[in-house]
Structures are given as structure tokens and as C-alpha cells.
C-alpha positions as CSV (number, residue, x, y, z in Angstrom):
1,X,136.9,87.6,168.5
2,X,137.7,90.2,165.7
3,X,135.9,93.3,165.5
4,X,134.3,94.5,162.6
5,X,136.3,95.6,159.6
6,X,136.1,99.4,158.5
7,X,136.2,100.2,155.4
8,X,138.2,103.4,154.9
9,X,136.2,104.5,151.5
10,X,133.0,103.7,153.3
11,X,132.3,107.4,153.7
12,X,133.8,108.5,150.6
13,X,131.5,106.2,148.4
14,X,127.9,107.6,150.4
15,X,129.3,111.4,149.9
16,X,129.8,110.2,146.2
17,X,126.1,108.9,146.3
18,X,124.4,112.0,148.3
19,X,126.2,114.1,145.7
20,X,124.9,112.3,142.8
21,X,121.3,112.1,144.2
22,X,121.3,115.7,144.8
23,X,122.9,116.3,140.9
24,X,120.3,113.8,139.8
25,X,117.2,116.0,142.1
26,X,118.5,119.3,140.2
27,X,118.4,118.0,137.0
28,X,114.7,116.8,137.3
29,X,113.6,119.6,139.0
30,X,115.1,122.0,136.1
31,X,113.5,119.1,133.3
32,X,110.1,119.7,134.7
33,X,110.6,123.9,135.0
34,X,111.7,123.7,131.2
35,X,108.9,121.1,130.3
36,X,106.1,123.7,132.1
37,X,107.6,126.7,130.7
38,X,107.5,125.2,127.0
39,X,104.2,123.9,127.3
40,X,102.6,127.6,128.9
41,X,104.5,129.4,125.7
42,X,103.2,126.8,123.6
43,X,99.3,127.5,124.6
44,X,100.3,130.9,124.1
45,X,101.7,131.0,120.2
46,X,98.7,128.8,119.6
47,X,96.2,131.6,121.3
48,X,98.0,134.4,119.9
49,X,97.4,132.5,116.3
50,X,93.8,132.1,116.5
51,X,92.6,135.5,118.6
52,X,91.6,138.8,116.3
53,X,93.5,141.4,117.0
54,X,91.7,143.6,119.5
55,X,89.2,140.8,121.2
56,X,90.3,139.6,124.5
57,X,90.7,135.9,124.6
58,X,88.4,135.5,127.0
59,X,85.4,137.6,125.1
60,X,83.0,135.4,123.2
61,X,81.4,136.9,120.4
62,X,78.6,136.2,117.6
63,X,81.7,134.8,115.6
64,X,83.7,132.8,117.9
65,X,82.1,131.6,121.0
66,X,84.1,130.3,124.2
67,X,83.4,126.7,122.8
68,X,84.8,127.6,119.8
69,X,88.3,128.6,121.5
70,X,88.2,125.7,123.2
71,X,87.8,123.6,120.2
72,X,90.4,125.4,118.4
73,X,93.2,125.0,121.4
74,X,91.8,121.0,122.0
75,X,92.4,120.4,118.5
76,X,95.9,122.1,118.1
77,X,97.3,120.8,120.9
78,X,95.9,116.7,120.8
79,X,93.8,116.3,117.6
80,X,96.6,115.7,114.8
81,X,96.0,117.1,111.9
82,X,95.0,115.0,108.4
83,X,97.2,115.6,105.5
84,X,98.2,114.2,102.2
85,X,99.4,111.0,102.8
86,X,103.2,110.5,101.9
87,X,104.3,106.9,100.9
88,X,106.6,105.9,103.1
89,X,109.4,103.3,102.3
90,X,109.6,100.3,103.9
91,X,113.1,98.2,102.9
92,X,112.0,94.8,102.7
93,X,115.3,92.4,103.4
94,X,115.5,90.0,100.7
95,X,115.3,86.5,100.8
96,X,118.6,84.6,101.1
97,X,118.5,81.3,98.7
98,X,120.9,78.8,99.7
99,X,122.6,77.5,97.1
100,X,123.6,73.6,97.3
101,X,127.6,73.9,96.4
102,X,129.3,71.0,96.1
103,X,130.9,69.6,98.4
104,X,134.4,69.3,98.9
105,X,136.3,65.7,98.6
106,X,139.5,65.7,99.6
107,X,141.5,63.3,97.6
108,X,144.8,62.6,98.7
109,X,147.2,61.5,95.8
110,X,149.8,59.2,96.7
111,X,152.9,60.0,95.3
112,X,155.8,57.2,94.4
113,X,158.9,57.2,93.0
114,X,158.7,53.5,93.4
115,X,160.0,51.3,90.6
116,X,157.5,48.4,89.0
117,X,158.7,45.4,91.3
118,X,156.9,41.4,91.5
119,X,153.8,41.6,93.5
120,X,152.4,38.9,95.1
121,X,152.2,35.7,93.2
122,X,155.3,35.8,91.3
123,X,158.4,34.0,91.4
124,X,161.1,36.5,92.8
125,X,165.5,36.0,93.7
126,X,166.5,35.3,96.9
127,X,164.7,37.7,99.6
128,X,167.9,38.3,101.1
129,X,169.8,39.4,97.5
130,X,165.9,41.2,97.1
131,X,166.6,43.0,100.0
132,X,170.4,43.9,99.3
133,X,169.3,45.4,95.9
134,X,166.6,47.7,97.9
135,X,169.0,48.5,100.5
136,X,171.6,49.5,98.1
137,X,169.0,51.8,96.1
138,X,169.0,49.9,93.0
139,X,165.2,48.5,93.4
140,X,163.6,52.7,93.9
141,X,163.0,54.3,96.9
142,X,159.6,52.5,97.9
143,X,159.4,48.7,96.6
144,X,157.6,45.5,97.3
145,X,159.3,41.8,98.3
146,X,157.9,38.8,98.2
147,X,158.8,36.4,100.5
148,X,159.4,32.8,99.6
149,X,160.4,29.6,100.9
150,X,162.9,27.5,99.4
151,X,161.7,28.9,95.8
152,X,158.2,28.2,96.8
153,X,155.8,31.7,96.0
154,X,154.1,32.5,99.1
155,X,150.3,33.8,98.8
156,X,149.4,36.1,101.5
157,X,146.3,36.9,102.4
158,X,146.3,40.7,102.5
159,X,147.9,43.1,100.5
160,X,149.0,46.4,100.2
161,X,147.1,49.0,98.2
162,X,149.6,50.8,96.0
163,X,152.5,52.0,96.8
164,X,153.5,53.9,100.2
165,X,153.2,57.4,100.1
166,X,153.7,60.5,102.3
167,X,152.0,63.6,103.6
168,X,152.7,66.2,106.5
169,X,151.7,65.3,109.9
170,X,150.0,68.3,110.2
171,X,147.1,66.8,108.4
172,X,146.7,64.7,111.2
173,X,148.1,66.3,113.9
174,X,148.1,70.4,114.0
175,X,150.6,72.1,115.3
176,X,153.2,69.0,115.4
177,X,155.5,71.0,113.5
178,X,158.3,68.5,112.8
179,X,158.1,67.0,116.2
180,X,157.2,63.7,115.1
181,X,157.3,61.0,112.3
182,X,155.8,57.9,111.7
183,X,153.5,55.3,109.7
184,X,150.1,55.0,109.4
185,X,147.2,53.6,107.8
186,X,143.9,50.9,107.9
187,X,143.4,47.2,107.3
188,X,140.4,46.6,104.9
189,X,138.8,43.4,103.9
190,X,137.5,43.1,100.1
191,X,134.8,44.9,100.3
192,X,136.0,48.1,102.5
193,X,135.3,46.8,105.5
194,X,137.6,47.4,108.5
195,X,139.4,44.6,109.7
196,X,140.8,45.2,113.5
197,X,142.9,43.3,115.6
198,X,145.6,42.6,113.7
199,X,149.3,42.9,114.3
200,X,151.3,45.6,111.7
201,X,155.5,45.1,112.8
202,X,158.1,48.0,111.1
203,X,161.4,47.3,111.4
204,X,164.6,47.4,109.6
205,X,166.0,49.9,112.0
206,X,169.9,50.2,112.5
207,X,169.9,49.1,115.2
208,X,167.2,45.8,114.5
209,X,164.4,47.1,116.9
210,X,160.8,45.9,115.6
211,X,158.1,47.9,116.7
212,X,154.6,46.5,116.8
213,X,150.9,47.9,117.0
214,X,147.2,46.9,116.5
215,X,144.7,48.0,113.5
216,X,141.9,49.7,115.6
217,X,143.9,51.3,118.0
218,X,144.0,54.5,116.1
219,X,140.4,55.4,114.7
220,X,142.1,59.2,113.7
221,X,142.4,57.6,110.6
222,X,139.1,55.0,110.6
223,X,138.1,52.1,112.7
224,X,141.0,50.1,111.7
225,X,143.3,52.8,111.7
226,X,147.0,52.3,113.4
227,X,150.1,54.0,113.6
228,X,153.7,53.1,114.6
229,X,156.3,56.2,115.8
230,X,159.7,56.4,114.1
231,X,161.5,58.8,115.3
232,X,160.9,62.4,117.2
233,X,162.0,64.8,116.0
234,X,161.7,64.5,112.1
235,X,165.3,63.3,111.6
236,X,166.8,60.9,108.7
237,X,166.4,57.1,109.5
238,X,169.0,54.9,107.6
239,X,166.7,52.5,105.5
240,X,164.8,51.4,104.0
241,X,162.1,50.4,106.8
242,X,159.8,47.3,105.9
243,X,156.4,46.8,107.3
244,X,154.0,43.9,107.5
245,X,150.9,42.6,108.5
246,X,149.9,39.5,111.2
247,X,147.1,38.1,112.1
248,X,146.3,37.4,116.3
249,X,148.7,34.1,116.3
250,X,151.0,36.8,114.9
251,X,151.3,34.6,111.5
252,X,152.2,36.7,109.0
253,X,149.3,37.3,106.6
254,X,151.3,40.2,103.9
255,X,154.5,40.4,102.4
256,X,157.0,43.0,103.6
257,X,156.7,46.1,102.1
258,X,160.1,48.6,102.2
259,X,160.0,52.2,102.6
260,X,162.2,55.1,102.9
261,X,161.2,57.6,105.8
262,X,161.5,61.0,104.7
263,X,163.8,63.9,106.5
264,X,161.5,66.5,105.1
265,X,158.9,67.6,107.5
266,X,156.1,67.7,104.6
267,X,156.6,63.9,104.2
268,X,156.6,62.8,107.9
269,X,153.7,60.8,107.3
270,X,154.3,57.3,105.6
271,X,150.7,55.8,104.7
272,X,150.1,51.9,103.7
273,X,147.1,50.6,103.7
274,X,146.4,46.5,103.8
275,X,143.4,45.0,102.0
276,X,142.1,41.5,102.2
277,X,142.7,39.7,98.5
């Protein structure tokens, strides 16, 4: 069984505390001499003050009686004395108002360098020569196709508000600092309202990967929000990407929209958004 450990600074620390109680003892003992001392030569200016030159304290006379003394040192030393009143200052804090400012809407502009293309309802070429011309950089950098059938004009359900645009990750993601690039956004019926459970497909990669997500996966950006990863870090993708919208039998319910990622971390964040006509 192990003993009991010693502590080696045992006796050092109660030498330390006996030395301090003694310092703490002296300095009492030398308050209380000074306090007594000051109080006795107190009593004494205040005596010396009142008492005729001559006349023992102690003597009463016809003039002063022993009462009298008495009276005199009771009211010097406890009775305090009535003078003219000065008017004191008293520094009143004042009163915060709050003032209503507005408050701040952020407003995030969308900027495109897109060239006017068909939208939705129109009779368009071929979607493969529509997608040559896009692919080739005659059509802009961000444009709209509409698929058809045999020269049929398809009418989706949803479209997309706009035009994509970009912003830095960082909005979304502090700190990210280039590391990451992708495509977001929400799916909105009519009236604003979120519509989740849909399918949203990118592809066009090089090497014809299609990557697929969910709208309500990614309430970051509202209850119908998603988002799709292209690449990490931010790097150049050979485009343009397209994205589109299904519905749960994974029909497609949009058009294709094309893009061009951005190799510029400050645009690493495509946004499209889908609406329900």
C-alpha cells in the first residue's frame, strides 16, 4: 500500500503564511496606535481652541460651565455643522432614442453577357446545330435552347427566371476561398412557392458525366434550394454546361439551359432558378 505523499513545499508555503499573519498582526496593531494617537491630538486642538487662555480645562466658571465644555467638544467632534448649502451637480445620463433605420435589402443583380435567344414557345433550328452554335461561342456565353421534336415546339412546364448569373462562393460559404465551384439555386411554383422534390441534371462535361440532385436538399439557399458541385478547386471547365429540371418520373419538365462556369474565383457560384409557368 503507498504511503502518504510529501509534499516538499509543504513547509515552505505555512512559513510563507505565519510570515504574512505576523506582517498582517503589525500592520493592525500600528493602524490602531495611529488611529488612537490622531483621535487624542484631535480632542486636544479642539480643547486648546475653545479654553481661555489661563483657565484650566477642567475649571468651570460663571461663563463656561463643565456642561458647557462638554457641549462644545460633543458638538465638534459628532454634531456636523449647518452651512450654506452648495448645489451640487448631479449628471443625469440622457435618454437614448432608437431610431428605426432602414433596413438593409440585399439585392443581388444578376449579371449576363447572354445574347437575346427563343424562349420557350418558339420555333427554334435543330437542337443539335442550336447546340453547335453555343458550343462554338457564336450564341453568347449564357443562352437558352429549346428542345423540340421532329419540329414540334415543346412547352415545358417550368422555366428559368432570367438568365444564369454568378457570384463568389463566399456568400454562401465563408472561408471557401477558391476551393470549390458549383450551381445553385430554388424551384418556385407561380406564386413563390417552393416546389421540392424535383430532379435538377447538369451535364455537358468533357467527359459526358451527368450529375443529378434534388430541390430541398439544400435549404442554404431556401426550402427548395439545391446545388450540384463542378469541380474543386475553382479550375476552367470546357463548356458550356447545360442544366434542367425533372419531375419524380424524372420527365423532363424545363428546357436545357447552357452556361459557362467561370475560372474566376468571384464567379464560382452559377445561380438558376426554375419557376412554374
Amino acid at each position: 500500500m503507498a504511503g502518504p505523499r510529501y509534499d516538499p513545499d509543504l513547509l515552505n508555503r505555512r512559513a510563507a503564511w505565519r510570515a504574512k499573519q505576523r506582517r498582517v498582526r503589525v500592520r493592525r496593531f500600528f493602524s490602531f496606535v495611529f488611529s488612537f494617537v490622531a483621535i487624542g491630538l484631535l480632542i486636544w486642538v479642539i480643547v486648546r481652541s475653545y479654553a481661555k487662555p489661563g483657565v484650566p480645562f477642567a475649571t468651570p466658571t460663571v461663563q463656561q460651565t463643565q456642561f458647557e465644555v462638554y457641549k462644545t467638544l460633543y458638538d465638534a467632534l459628532f454634531v456636523t455643522p449647518t452651512g450654506t448649502a452648495t448645489p451640487s451637480f448631479t449628471p443625469t445620463a440622457p435618454t437614448a432614442t432608437m431610431t428605426p433605420l432602414p433596413s438593409a435589402t440585399a439585392t443581388m443583380t444578376l449579371t449576363s453577357t447572354a445574347t437575346p435567344t427563343p424562349r420557350i414557345g418558339t420555333r427554334t433550328p435543330n437542337a443539335a446545330t442550336k447546340e453547335a452554335e453555343i458550343r462554338s461561342g457564336t450564341a453568347g456565353s449564357h443562352s437558352v435552347m429549346t428542345e423540340d421534336s421532329g419540329g414540334a415546339v415543346v412547352d415545358y412546364d417550368f422555366k428559368v427566371l432570367g438568365q444564369p448569373g454568378a457570384i463568389n462562393a463566399n456568400v454562401i460559404y465563408p472561408n471557401s476561398n477558391c476551393s470549390w465551384m458549383g450551381v445553385a439555386g430554388i424551384a418556385t411554383d407561380s406564386r413563390g412557392e417552393p416546389m421540392t422534390g424535383y430532379y435538377v441534371r447538369v451535364g455537358g462535361f468533357a467527359d459526358g458525366e451527368e450529375r443529378e440532385t434534388m430541390t430541398g436538399l439544400f435549404e442554404i439557399y431556401g426550402p427548395s434550394g439545391y446545388e450540384i458541385t463542378l469541380a474543386r478547386p475553382v479550375q476552367a471547365i470546357e463548356g458550356p454546361l447545360w442544366i434542367q429540371l425533372f419531375d419524380e418520373r424524372r420527365d423532363p419538365v424545363s428546357e436545357k439551359t447552357y452556361f459557362e462556369p467561370s475560372e474566376r474565383c468571384e464567379r464560382s457560384l452559377i445561380l438558376i432558378n426554375f419557376q412554374k409557368d
